[in-house]
Each structure stands twice: as structure tokens, then as C-alpha cells.
N, C-alpha and C positions, 0 to 999 in steps of 0.2 A: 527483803525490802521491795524487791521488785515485783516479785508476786503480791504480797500487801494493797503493792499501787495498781496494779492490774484488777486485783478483787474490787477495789473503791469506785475503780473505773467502771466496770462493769455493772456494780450497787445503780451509780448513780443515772447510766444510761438507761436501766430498766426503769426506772422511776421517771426517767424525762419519759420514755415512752409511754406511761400508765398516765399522764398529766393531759389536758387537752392542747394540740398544738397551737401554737399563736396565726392568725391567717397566712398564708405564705405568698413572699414579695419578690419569687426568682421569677427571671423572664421569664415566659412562655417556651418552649423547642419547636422551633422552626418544622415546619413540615414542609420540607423540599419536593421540589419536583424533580422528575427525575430528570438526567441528562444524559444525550449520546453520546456518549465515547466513540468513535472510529479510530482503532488502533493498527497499522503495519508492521509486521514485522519483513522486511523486505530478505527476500529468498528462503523464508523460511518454507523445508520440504514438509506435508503431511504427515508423513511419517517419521519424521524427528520425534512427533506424538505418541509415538511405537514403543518407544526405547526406555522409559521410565525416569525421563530425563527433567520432565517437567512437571512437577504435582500441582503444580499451579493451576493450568493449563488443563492438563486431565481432570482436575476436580470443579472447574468453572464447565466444562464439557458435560461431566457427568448430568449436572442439573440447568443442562442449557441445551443446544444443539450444534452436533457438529457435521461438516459435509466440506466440498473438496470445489473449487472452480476450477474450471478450464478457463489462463490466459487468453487476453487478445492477443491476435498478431501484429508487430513482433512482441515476442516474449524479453519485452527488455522495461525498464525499470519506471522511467519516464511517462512513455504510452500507457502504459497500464495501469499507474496511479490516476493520472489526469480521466482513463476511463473510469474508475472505481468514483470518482466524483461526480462523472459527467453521464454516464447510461453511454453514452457513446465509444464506436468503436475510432480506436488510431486514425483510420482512412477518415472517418467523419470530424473527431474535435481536433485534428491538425499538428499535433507532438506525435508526427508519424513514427518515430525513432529519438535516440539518445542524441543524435547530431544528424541536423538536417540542414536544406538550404529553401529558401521558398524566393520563385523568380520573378516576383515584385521585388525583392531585396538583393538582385543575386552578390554582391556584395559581401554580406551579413551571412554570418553562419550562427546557427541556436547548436550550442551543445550545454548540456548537463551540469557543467564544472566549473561555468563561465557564468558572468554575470549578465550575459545578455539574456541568461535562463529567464529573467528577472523583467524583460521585456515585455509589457502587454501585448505587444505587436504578434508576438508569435502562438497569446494563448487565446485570442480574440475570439475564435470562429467557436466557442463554446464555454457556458457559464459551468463553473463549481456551483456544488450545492451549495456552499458557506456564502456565496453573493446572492444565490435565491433567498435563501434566510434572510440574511443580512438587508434584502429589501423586502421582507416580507416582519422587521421587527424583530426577528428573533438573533439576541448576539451570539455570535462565532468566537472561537480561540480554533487557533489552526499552530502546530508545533512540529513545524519543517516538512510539510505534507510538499510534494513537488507540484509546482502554479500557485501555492502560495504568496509570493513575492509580488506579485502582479496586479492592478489594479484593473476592476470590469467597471465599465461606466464612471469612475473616480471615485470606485468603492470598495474597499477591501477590506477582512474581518475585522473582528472590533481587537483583536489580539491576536498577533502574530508575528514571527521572527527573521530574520534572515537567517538563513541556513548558516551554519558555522561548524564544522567537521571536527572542532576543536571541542564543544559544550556535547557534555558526556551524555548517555541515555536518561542517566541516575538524574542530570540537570534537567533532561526535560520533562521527567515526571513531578520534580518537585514543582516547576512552572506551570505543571498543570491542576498539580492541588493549587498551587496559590490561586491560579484563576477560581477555585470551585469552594476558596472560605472566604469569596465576597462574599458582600450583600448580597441579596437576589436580582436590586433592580440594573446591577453593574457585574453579573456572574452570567457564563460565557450556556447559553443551553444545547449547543452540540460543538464538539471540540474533536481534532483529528490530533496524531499524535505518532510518530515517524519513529521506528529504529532501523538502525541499518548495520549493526556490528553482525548479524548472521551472516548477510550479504556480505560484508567488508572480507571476514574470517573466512568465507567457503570458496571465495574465488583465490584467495594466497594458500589455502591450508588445501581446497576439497572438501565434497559435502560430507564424508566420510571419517573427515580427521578427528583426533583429540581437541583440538582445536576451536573447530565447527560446534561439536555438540557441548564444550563449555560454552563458548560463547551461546548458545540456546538456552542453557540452563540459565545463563542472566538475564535472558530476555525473559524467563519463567519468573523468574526471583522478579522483576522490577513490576511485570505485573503484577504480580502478589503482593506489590508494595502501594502499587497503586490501589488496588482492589483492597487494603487494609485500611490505607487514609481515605479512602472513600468512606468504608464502615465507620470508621471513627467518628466522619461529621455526619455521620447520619444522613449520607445524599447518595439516594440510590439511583444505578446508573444504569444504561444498555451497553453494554459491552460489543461491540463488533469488532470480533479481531480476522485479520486477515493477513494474506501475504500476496505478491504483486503476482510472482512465480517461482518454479523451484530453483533449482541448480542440479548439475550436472557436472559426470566430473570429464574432464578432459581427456582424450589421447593423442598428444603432442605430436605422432610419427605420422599421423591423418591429416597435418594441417595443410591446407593447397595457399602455395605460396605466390600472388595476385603477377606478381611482375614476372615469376616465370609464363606467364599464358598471357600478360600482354604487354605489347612493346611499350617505352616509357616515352611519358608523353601524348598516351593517344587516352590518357581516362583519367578521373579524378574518382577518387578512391573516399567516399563518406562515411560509413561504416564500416567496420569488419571484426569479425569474429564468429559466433555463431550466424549472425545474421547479417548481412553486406550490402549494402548500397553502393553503385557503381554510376556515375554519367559520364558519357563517352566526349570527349575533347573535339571541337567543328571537323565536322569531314573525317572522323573515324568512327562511326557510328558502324559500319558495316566490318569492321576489323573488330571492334571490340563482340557482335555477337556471334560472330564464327568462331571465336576464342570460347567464351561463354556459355552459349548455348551446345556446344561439344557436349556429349554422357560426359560426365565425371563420377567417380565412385564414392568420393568424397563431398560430392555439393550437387546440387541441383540450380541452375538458374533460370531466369523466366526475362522479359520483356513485359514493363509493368503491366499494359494491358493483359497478356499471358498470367498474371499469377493466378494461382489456384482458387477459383469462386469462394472455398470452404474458408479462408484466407479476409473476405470481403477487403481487401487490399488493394490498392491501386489506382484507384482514380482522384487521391489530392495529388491538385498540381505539386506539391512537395514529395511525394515521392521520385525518387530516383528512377533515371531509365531503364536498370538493370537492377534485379536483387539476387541475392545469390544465399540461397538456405547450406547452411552446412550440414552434412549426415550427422548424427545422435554420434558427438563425440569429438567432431572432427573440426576445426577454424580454419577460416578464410581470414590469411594475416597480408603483411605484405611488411617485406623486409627483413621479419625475424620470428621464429617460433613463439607462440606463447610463453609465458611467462607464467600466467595465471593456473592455478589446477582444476580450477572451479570456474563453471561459465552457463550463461544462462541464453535466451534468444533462439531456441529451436524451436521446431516443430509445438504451437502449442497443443498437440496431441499426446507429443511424447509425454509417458508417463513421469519424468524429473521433470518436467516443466511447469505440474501443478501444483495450483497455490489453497491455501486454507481459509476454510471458511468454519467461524466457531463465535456462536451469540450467546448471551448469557444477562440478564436482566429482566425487570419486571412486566416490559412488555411481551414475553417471549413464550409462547406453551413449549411442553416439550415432546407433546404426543402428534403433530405435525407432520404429516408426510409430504417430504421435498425430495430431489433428483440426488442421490449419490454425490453426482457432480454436476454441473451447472454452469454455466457462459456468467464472466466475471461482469457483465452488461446489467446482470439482472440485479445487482447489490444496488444500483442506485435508486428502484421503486422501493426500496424495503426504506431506506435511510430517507430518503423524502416523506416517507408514513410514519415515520420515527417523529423524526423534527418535526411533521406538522406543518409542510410546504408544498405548494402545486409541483408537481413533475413536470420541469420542461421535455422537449421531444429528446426522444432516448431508444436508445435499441434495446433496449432490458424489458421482461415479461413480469408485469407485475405479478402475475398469476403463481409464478414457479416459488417465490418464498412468501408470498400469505398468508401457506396455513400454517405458521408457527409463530402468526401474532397471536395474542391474547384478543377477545373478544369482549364486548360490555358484559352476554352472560357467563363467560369465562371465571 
């Protein structure tokens, strides 16, 4: 019987197709324009790419382009997003560090985890590209990008969240299809989009762990999930995936412990770990750099003025009086050995310290010749040619990723 009704079915479909169709009354399909993605995956290492761990990821590379930044200094989490926004480096847009103090406020301390992150005050001295758009017309979705929270001039994206460490990765991709099956004239045209479980998983586990490179493979998967509901509604995107910096893993028996080298009372301790900020307490300023500036085998410190040119560090009033670099391995804690296995803030030379760089979309050739590796300054002339907005003043070379746009005779 069921074959029967299959045969009838099939009779009667060839026959509607032999008839002339009646005019056709289905909308139109949307021919979208395309939109930028700016995606983070935070600490994610270049070489995780290595391992066969993301097909995702290698197969958007395949027919896209992939190459490697060198962090700003410090190689910490904060500074280096707000740079990847702004062309500027740490010393210039003012999120010197993860926990700083600035002496118009001395009061007020910005740390990361705090809701004073959320402060205008402290991200003022430099626009996100999502506020240039944003007064240039074009709407923004921003999904936990760090300076998001913040309001430039009494203007911030047309969508975006408060951070919440509780709404999963999975949550923020579906928030970001929702923004992208609007309408067009209330859909978001360049959109940033934050993970942070690589990060989370490599400083408890190590860049090395079981651990580590499952949590990679979900960052792989969610991409893939997004890169599917993309295809679905038929909205083709530029892909800029990146990571802030790498990780490193730790050797706990190297950490220089602050309160052995100086007496309690004479410093205030803002930083530490791979990277350290130190201000010396009234009338110990000369006790704290005889302590400090001592060889150590495990750190190296400077006098802000002193830090390393290569560095361009040191001249906002927010930087601290003292920084102290730890050697590839080793923390600067105080109180108690790390904890963490995984830690990032070194040298941004050191080879675990670089972050990725991997495009993949209609604006993008693939035959391009760009630098191996690359100052993470220069991603914000590519992303202002993207979206289609004036470049404010930036340290980035527009020059270094141009030839891997597409051209009109392209």
C-alpha cells in the first residue's frame, strides 16, 4: 500500500511539474549585507591550531587567512582588548593593566572583576570602534567585549550586555544570531563577541592539560555553530577571530615572594604575577628601589621612566612607579605561591605569549602577503575598513593587513 501511494505521489508531482506554474507570491530573499564579526577567544595559543583539535577553525583558515600577533605590553587581558578596539597601545588608551590606580582618583581603584570596570571615567582617554560606528550610523552589538559597559559621550552600542560569568559561551552565540534575524534596519552591522573558558580552563589546568585543549575544542564547536546559523540565514559575515595573548605554564619553585625583599609598609602592591606593579608608600621610595632594582634571576624591574623603549610603556600617569617583569615562568606573588598553572603577562616577545590572528569572509583574498606576525595595533585599520568608518589616531599600520582585502577588480 505504501509503495502504491508513493507511485501516485510521484504520477501526480511530474504532472504539476509538465502544467504551467501559476505566477509566484513568496517574498523575495533578502540579500544581506555582509557583517563583521570580531570574535576573542581569550588566551587562546596559535598552536592549539597544531593539534587537530579544531576542524572548525582549520577549515575557515584553509580558505581565509591565518597569521599570529604580537601582544601589547602588558600581556594581560584587559589592555590588550581595549587595544584590539582602539589601534592604541596600554600606555596611550589608559587600561594600563588589569588593576590600576589613576591620581586624579587616588581613592578609586579599576580592577577587571569589579564593577567600577563599568566606569566611564577610566576608559575615557580613548574611543572603541563600536562608538565610532555607532556615530557614524552604523548599529553595533558588542557581547562582553571588555569597555563594553561604559558609555563615550552618552553613547553606547545599540546592544550590549553586562558581563555575567554565569551566561554560558553557547548563550552568547545564540544572542548573537538573535541580533543577526532582525530586520535589517534594527540588525546590528558589526558585532564583537567574547569567550573566555580557554582562558578560565589554562590558568587552573595549564596550556598543556586535558583540560585546556577540550575546552578549545568548544570554542571550535561554538564557532562552527555560529558559522552554520550564519549559512542558514543566508548572511554572510567577515569572520575576525583572535585571541588577546597566549598562556604559559607556570614554575611555582621561581615565584619571588614581594614581602621577602620588602619591608611591610613601605609599598603598595597593584599587580602581580607575571607582570607587577609596585608604588612605593611617602618617604620609601629609596628602600623600595634598592630592594627592586637588585639583578634577580627570576624578574627583572625598572623605574617607569626606565622601562624598556621596545615596551612603549610608561609615561600614563597611571602607570605605577615600579614594574617588575617576571622571567618566562616565574611570578611575582606576595603572601603565598601561585595557585594557578597557567598565567599569562610576560614578555610580549615570549613565544607563549602570542595571540591569533585568523579572517575568513567575503571581504578577504587569500593570496595576500602579510608579516608571519604583527603588532596587535594594526587589527584596528583593517576593522575600521571593514565597517566602513573613519580611523581615529591609532598606532596600527594600515599598510601591514591591506593586501588581503578584496579589491573592486578582485
Amino acid at each position: 500500500m505504501f509503495r502504491s501511494l508513493l507511485a501516485t505521489l510521484t504520477v501526480l508531482a511530474l504532472t504539476a511539474c509538465a502544467t504551467t506554474p501559476p505566477p509566484s507570491t513568496a517574498p523575495a530573499v533578502e540579500q544581506r549585507r555582509p557583517v563583521t564579526i570580531l570574535i576573542s577567544i581569550d588566551a587562546l595559543r596559535p598552536d592549539y591550531l597544531e593539534r587537530g583539535d579544531t576542524p572548525v577553525l582549520d577549515a575557515l583558515a584553509r580558505k581565509g587567512v591565518k597569521a599570529t600577533m604580537r601582544p601589547s605590553f602588558p600581556t594581560l587581558t584587559f589592555p590588550n582588548h581595549y587595544t584590539l578596539v582602539t589601534g592604541l597601545r596600554p600606555d596611550r588608551h589608559g587600561i594600563v593593566a588589569n588593576t590600576l590606580f589613576d591620581p586624579r582618583r587616588p581613592n578609586d581603584r579599576f580592577q577587571s572583576k569589579e564593577l567600577a570596570a563599568a566606569d566611564p571615567f577610566w576608559w575615557a582617554e580613548a574611543e572603541p570602534i563600536w562608538i565610532t560606528a555607532e556615530k557614524n550610523g552604523i548599529l553595533t552589538g558588542t557581547m562582553f567585549w571588555p569597555g563594553e559597559e561604559a558609555p563615550h559621550d552618552g553613547i553606547r552600542p545599540s546592544d550590549w550586555a553586562r558581563f555575567d560569568p554565569n551566561y554560558t559561551e553557547a548563550q552568547r552565540v545564540r544572542t548573537v544570531m538573535d541580533w543577526m534575524r532582525r530586520p535589517a534596519a534594527i540588525r546590528p552591522a558589526f558585532v564583537t563577541l567574547y569567550f573566555d573558558l580557554v582562558d578560565k580552563t589554562s590558568h587552573k589546568q595549564g596550556p598543556h592539560s586535558d583540560a585546556t585543549i577540550a575546552a578549545v575544542r568548544e570554542a571550535d564547536a561554538l564557532i562552527g555553530e555560529l558559522a552554520a546559523g550564519l549559512d542558514a540565514l543566508g548572511q554572510p559575515a567577515n569572520l575576525v577571530i583572535v585571541s588577546d595573548h597566549g598562556m604559559r605554564q607556570i614554575e611555582p619553585e621561581r615565584t619571588v615572594l614581594i614581602e621577602r625583599l620588602l619591608p611591610r609598609g613601605s609599598y603598595r602592591l597593584i599587580s602581580f604575577g607575571p607582570f607587577a606593579s609596585i608604588d612605593p608608600m611617602p618617604g620609601h621610595d629609596e628602600i623600595v628601589a634598592r630592594a627592586l632594582l637588585a639583578p634577580n634571576p627570576n624578574m627583572d624591574c625598572w623605574r617607569k621612566a626606565d622601562v624598556p623603549r621596545r615596551f612603549r610603556y610608561g609615561e600614563n600617569p597611571r602607570v605605577a612607579a615600579f614594574l617588575c617583569l617576571a622571567k618566562p615562568g616565574a611570578e611575582v606573588m606576595a603572601g603565598r605561591l601561585p595557585t594557578n598553572k597557567g598565567d599569562h603577562g610576560y614578555d610580549p616577545d615570549d613565544p607563549d605569549m602570542t595571540a591569533l590572528f585568523l579572517v575568513h569572509g567575503p571581504a578577504f583574498r587569500r593570496d595576500g602577503t602579510i608579516p608571519a606576525k604583527f603588532d596587535n595595533v594594526d587589527l584596528y585599520p583593517l576593522l575600521a575598513s571593514l565597517i566602513g568608518v573613519p580611523a581615529q589616531p591609532n598606532d596600527g599600520d594600515a599598510k601591514t593587513l591591506r593586501p588581503i582585502l578584496r579589491t573592486a577588480g578582485d
